[in-house]
C-alpha positions as a Markdown table, in Angstrom:
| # | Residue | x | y | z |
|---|---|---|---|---|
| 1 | Unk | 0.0 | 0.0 | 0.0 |
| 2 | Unk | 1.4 | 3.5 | -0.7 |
| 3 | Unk | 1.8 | 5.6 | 2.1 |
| 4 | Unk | 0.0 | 8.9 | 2.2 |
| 5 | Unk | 1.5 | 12.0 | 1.0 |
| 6 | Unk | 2.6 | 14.2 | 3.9 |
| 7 | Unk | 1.2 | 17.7 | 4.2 |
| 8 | Unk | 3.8 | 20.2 | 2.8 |
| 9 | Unk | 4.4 | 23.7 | 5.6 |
| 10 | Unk | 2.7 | 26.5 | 4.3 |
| 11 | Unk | 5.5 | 28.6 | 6.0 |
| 12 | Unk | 8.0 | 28.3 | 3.6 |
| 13 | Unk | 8.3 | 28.5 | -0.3 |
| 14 | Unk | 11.4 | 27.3 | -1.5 |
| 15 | Unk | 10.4 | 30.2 | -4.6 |
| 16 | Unk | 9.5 | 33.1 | -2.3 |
| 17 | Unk | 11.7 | 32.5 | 1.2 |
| 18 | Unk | 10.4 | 32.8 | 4.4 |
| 19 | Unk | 6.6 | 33.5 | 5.3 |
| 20 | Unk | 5.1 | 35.5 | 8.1 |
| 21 | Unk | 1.8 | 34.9 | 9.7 |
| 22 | Unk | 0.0 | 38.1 | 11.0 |
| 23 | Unk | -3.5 | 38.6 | 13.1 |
| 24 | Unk | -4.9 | 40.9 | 16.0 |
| 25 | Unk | -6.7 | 40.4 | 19.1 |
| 26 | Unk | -9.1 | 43.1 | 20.9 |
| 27 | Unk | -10.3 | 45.0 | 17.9 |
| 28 | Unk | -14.5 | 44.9 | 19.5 |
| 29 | Unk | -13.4 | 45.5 | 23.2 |
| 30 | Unk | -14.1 | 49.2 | 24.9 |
| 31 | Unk | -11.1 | 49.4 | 26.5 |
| 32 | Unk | -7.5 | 48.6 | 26.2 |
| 33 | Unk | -4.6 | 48.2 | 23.5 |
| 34 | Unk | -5.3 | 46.1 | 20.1 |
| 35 | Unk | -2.5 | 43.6 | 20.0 |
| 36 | Unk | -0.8 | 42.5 | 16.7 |
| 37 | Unk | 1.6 | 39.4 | 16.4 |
| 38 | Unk | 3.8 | 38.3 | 13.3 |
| 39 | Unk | 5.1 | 34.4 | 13.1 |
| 40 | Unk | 7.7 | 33.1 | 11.3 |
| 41 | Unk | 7.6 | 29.1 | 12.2 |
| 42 | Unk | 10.6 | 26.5 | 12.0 |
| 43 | Unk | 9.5 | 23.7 | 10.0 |
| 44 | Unk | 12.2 | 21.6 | 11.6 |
| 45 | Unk | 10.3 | 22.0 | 14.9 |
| 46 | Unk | 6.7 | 21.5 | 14.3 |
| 47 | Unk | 3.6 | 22.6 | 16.4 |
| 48 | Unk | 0.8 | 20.1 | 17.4 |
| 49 | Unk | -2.4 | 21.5 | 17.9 |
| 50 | Unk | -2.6 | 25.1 | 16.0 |
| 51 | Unk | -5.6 | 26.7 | 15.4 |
| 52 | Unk | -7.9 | 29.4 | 15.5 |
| 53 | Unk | -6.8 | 31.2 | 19.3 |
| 54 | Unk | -10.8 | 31.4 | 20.1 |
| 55 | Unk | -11.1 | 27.7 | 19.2 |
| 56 | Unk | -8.5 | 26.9 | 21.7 |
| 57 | Unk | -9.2 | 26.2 | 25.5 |
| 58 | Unk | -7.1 | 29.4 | 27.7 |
| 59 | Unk | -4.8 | 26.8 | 28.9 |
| 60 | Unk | -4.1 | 25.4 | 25.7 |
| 61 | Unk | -3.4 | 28.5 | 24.6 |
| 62 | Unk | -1.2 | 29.4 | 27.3 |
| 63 | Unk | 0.6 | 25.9 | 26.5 |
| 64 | Unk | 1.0 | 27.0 | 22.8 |
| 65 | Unk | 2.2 | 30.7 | 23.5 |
| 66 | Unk | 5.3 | 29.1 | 25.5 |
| 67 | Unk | 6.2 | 26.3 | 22.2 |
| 68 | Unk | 5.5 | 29.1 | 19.5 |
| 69 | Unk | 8.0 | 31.1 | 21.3 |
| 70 | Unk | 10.5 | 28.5 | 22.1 |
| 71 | Unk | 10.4 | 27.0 | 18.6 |
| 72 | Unk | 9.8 | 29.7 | 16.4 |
| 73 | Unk | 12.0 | 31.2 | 13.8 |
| 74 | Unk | 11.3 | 34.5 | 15.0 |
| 75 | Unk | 7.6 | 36.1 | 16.4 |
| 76 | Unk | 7.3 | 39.7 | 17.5 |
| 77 | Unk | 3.8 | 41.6 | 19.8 |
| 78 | Unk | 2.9 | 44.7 | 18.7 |
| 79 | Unk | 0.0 | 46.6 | 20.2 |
| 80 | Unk | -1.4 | 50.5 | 19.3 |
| 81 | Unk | -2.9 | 52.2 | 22.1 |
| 82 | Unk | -6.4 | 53.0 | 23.0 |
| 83 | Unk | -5.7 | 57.0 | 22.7 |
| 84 | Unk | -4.3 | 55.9 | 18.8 |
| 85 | Unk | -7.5 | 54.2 | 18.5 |
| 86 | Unk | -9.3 | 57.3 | 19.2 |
| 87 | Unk | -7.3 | 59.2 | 17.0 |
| 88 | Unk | -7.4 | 57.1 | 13.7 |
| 89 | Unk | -10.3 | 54.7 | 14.0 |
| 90 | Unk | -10.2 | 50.9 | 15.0 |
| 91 | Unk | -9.0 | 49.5 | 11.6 |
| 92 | Unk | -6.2 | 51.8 | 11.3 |
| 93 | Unk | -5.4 | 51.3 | 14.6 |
| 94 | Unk | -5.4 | 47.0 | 13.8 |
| 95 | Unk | -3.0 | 47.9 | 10.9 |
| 96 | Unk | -0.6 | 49.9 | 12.9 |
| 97 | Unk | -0.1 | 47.0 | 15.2 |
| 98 | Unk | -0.1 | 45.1 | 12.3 |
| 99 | Unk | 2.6 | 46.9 | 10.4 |
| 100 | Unk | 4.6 | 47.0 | 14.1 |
| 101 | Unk | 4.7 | 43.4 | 14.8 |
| 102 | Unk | 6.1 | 42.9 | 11.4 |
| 103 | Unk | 8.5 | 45.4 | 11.4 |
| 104 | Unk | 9.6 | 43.8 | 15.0 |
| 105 | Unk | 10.5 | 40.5 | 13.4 |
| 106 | Unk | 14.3 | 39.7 | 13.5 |
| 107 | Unk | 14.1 | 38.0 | 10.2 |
| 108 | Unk | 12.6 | 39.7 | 7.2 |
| 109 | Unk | 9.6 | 37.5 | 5.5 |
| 110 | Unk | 9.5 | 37.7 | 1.8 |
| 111 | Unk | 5.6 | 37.1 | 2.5 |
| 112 | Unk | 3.1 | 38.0 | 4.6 |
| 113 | Unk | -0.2 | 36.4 | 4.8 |
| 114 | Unk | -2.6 | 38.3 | 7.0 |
| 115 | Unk | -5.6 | 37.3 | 8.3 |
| 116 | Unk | -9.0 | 38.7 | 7.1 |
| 117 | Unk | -9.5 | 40.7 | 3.8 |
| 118 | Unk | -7.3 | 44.1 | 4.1 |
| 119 | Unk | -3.5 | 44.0 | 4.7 |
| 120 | Unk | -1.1 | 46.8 | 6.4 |
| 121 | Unk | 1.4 | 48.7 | 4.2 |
| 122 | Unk | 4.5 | 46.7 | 4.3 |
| 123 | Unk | 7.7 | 46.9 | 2.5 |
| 124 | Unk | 7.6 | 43.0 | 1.5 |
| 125 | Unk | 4.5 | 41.3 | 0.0 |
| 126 | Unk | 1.2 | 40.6 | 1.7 |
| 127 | Unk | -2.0 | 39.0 | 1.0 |
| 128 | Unk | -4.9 | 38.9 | 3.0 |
| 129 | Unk | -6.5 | 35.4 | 3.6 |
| 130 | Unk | -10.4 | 35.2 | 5.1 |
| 131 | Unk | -10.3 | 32.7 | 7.9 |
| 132 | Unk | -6.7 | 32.6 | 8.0 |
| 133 | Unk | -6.4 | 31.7 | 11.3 |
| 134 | Unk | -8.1 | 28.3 | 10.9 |
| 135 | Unk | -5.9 | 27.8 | 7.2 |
| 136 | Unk | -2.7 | 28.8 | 7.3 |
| 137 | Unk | -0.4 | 27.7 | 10.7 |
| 138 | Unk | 1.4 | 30.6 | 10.8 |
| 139 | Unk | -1.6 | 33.0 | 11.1 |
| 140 | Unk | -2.9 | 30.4 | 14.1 |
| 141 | Unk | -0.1 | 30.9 | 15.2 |
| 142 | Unk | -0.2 | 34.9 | 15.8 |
| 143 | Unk | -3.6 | 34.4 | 16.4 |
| 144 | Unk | -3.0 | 32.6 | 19.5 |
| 145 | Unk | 0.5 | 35.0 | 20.4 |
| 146 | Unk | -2.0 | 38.0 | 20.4 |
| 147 | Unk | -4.5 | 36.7 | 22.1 |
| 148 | Unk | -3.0 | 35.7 | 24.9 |
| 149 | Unk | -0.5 | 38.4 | 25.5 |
| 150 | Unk | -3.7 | 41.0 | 25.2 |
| 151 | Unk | -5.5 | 38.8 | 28.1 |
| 152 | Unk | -2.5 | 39.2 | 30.1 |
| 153 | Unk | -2.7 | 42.9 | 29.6 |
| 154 | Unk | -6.1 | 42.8 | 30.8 |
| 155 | Unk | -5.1 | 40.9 | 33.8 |
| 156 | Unk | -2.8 | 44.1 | 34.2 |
| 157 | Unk | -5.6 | 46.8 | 33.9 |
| 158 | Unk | -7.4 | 44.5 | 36.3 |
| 159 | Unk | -4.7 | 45.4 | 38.9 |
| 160 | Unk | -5.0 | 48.8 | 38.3 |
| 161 | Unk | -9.1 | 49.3 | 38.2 |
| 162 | Unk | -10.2 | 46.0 | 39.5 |
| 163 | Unk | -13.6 | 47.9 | 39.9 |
| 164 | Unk | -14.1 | 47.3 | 35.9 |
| 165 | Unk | -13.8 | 43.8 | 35.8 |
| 166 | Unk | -11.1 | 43.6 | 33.1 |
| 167 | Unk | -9.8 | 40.5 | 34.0 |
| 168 | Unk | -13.0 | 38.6 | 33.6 |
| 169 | Unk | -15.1 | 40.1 | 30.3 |
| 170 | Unk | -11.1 | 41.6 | 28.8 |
| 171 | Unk | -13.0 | 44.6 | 28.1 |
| 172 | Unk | -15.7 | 43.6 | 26.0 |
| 173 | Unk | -19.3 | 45.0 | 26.1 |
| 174 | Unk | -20.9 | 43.1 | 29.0 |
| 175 | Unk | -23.3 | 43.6 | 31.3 |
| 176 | Unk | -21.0 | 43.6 | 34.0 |
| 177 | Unk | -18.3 | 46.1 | 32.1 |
| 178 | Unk | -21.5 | 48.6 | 31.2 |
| 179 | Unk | -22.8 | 49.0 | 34.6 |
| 180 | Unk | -19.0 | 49.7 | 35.9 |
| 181 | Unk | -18.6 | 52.1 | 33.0 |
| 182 | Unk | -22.1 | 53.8 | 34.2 |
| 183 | Unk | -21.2 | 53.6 | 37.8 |
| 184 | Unk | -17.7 | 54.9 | 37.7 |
| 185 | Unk | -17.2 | 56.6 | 34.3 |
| 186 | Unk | -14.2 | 56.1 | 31.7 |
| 187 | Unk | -10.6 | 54.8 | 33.1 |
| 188 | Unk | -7.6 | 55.8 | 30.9 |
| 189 | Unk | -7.8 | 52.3 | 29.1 |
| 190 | Unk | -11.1 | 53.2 | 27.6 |
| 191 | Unk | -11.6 | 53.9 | 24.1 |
| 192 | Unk | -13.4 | 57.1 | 24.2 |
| 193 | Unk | -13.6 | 56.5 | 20.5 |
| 194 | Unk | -16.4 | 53.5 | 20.9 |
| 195 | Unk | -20.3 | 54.3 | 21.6 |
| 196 | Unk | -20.7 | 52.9 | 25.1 |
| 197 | Unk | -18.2 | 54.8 | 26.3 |
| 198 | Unk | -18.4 | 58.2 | 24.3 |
| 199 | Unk | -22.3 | 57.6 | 25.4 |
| 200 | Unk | -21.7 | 57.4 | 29.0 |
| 201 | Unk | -22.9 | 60.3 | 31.0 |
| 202 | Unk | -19.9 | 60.0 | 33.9 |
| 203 | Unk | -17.0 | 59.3 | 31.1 |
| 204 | Unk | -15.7 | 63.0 | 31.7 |
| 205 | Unk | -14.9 | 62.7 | 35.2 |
| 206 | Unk | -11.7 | 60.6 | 34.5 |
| 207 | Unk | -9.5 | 62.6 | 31.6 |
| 208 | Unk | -7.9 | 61.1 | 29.6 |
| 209 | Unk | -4.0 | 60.6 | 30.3 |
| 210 | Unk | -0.9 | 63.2 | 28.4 |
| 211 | Unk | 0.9 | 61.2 | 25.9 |
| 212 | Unk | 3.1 | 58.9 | 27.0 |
| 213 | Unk | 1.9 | 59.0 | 30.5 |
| 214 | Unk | 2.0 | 56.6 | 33.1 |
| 215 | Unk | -1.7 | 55.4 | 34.8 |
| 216 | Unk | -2.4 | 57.0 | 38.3 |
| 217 | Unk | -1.3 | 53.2 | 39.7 |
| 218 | Unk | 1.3 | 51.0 | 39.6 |
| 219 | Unk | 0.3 | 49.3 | 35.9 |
| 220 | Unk | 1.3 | 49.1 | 32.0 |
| 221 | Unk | 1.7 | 52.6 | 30.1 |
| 222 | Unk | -1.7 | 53.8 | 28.9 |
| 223 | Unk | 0.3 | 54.8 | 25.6 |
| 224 | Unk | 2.7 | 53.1 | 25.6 |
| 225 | Unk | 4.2 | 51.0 | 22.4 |
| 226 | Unk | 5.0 | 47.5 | 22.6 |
| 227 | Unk | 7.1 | 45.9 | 19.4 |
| 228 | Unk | 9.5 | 43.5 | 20.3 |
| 229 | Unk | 10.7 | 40.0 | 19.1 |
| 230 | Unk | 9.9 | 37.3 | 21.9 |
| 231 | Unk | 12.6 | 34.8 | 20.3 |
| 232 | Unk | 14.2 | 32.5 | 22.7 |
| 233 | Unk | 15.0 | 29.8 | 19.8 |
| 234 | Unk | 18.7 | 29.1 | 20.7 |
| 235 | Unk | 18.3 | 27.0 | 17.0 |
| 236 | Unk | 17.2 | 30.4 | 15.3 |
């Protein structure tokens, strides 16, 4: 009996060089950073159990985060901040992180494959693929790389203004997160940008932060950039 053909990586084209996987993570939450990751993955060290991040149970996620770091050719985060979200609009906003997490990466991909239907301007080649995340490795794996380094910043806001519930909803629009928002206004992680909170009648009463300004409490930099390769692939 012949034996089945094996699956070729769809990470490397011996014709184009080395291919990126790109997606975001907290682009419908009211508050908070949208978080951007770029992959390039070894295929001399594969990764079991990729997929779509909101497939994936949290601790498998958590389990994956670790092995795409360890045996990745190279991944960067990138994030843009909720006061650039305000400024330029969501999507924008997506792109920049986008276009950072790419530009992080320690090697340079001759492709980028994006997922969803509009790319970031890049300086190497890009297509956007719908449903990426559940197609191509690569994307599954950024999906999962910005997912969960954008709940751990949650889990940081949570610290700061536990009175929000950050570290339970991660922002989103929920029952809880709506009566917090009408009971104690706007924090400086809220995207004044977005309806609910524009809408809310106390979202005054807490201004919004200078640029580049540190949050009232101990916490993560309200505008603050992140871009920066997590490589710990000794093999890389």
């Amino acid at each position: 009996m012949p034996t089945a053909p094996k699956q070729v990586s769809l990470d490397w084209n011996p014709t184009i060089g080395l291919i990126a996987g790109v997606d975001e993570a907290g682009r419908g939450p009211l508050a908070g950073p949208v978080f951007a990751a770029a992959v390039i993955l070894d295929d001399l060290q594969p990764i079991k159990g990729l997929a779509d991040s909101k497939v994936l149970t949290a601790a498998k996620r958590a389990r994956l985060f670790d092995e795409i770091r360890a045996k990745a050719l190279c991944c960067s985060i990138a994030q843009a901040s909720p006061e650039e979200i305000d400024r330029i609009n969501i999507l924008q906003a997506t792109m920049l992180a986008m276009q950072r997490a790419v530009t992080g990466l320690r090697l340079r991909p001759a492709l980028v494959r994006v997922d969803g239907n509009r790319v970031p301007v890049l300086s190497m080649a890009a297509e956007a693929i719908v449903k990426g995340d559940a197609k191509v490795q690569a994307i599954s794996a950024a999906s999962i790389l910005a997912k969960v380094a954008r709940d751990l910043f949650c889990e940081q806001m949570h610290e700061s203004y536990p009175q929000y519930g950050f570290a339970k909803h991660k922002g989103y629009s929920t029952r809880e997160h709506l009566a917090a928002l009408k009971a104690h206004g706007a924090s400086p992680w809220h995207r004044r940008s977005f309806a609910p909170v524009r809408d809310c009648p106390h979202a005054p009463s807490t201004p919004l932060p200078p640029e580049g300004a540190q949050p009232p409490r101990d916490g993560p930099s309200p505008a603050g950039e992140v871009c920066v390769d997590v490589t710990i692939n000794p093999l890389a």
